[in-house]
C-alpha positions, 0 to 999 in steps of 0.5 A, a space after each residue: 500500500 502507497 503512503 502519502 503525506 499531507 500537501 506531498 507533490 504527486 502525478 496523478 492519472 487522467 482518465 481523459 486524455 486523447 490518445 498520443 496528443 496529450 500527457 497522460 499526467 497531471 501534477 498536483 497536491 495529496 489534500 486527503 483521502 476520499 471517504 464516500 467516493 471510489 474505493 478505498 485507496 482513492 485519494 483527494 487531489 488538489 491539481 496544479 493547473 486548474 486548482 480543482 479538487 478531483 479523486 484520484 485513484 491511480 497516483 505517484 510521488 513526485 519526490 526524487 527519493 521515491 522515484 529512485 527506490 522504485 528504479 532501483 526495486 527492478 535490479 
């Protein structure tokens, strides 16, 4: 299970993108975690761009430190 922190930089999946034409990532804020929307690791995140609220289920940190830890998971 993927741990967070309050405010932690995160990329998060869009489930709208056209195909080749768009990232498939957008960059925002963990603010929590959803309670009565999605399942049960469905997090609330605040987007960079729009400054919006959405639920989110599919997310990453943007942190340096965990980046490598899930290369270096692979050798």
């Amino acid at each position: 299970m993927l741990s967070f922190y309050f405010w932690e930089e995160v990329y998060y999946c869009h489930d709208d993108s056209n195909f080749l034409f768009e990232t498939r990532e957008g960059h925002g804020h963990l603010v929590g975690i959803s309670e009565n929307i999605g399942h049960a690791v469905t997090y609330k995140i605040l987007t960079s761009d729009t400054h919006n609220r959405i639920y989110c289920s599919s997310v990453q940190s943007s942190e340096k430190s965990y980046c490598d830890r899930r290369a270096n998971m692979g050798s």
